[in-house]
TORDREN-209110 format. One record per residue (C-alpha): z, x, y; residue number from 1. Coordinates in steps of 0.25 Angstrom, whole numbers, plus 2048, in hexadecimal, padded with zeros to 3 digits. Last residue first. Layout:
<sites>
w | u | v | i
Z | X | Y | NUM .
...
</sites>
This chain:
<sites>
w | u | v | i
349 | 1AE | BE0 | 63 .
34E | 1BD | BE0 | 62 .
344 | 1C1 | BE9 | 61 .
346 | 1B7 | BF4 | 60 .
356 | 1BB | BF2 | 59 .
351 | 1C9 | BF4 | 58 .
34A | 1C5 | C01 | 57 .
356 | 1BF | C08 | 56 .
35D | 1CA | C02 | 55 .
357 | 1D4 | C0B | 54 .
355 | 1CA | C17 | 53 .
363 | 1C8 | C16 | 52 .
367 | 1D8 | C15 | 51 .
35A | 1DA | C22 | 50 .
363 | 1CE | C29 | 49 .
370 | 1D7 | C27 | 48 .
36C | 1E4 | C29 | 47 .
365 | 1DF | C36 | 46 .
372 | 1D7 | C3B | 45 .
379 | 1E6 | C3A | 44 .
370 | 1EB | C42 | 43 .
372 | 1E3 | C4D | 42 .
381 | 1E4 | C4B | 41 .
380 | 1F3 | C4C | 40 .
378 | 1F1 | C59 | 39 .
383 | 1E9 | C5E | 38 .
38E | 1F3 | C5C | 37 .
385 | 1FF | C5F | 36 .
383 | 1F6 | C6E | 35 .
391 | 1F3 | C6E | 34 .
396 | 202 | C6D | 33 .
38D | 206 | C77 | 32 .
393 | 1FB | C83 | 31 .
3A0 | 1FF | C80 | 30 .
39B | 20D | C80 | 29 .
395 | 20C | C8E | 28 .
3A0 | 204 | C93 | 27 .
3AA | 20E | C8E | 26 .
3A0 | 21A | C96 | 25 .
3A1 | 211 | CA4 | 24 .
3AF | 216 | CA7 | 23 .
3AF | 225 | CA5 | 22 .
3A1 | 226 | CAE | 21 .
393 | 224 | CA9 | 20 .
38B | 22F | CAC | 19 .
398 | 238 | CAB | 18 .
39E | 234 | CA0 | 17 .
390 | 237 | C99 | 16 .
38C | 243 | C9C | 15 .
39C | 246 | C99 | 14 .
399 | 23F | C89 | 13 .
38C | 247 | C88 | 12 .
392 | 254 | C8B | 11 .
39F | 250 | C81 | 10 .
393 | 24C | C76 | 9 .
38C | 25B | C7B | 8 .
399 | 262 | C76 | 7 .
39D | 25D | C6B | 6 .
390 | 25F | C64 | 5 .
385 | 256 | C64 | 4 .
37C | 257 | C57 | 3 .
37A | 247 | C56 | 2 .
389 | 246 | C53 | 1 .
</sites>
């Protein structure tokens, strides 16, 4: 996982419970796990106006 071994992810994880504390890290994710979620979405949309646009144009053609 990016060349991290196992022990600089678990120095990385105790920076990080420690900066933000045992109860504020599951806001944090919560609020990570939405942002990916709603930026997967967003791309998602894309594929699918660039796929109507694509076929838009082929049906033009095909006329």
């Amino acid at each position: 996982m990016f060349g991290l071994g196992m022990q600089e992810i678990v120095v990385i994880a105790l920076i990080v419970l420690l900066l933000f504390g045992g109860k504020k890290i599951p806001e944090l994710m919560k609020g990570l796990g939405k942002g990916v979620r709603s930026f997967k979405d967003g791309m998602n949309e894309l594929d699918a106006a660039d796929t109507k646009k694509a076929d838009d144009k082929q049906d033009e053609v095909t006329k």
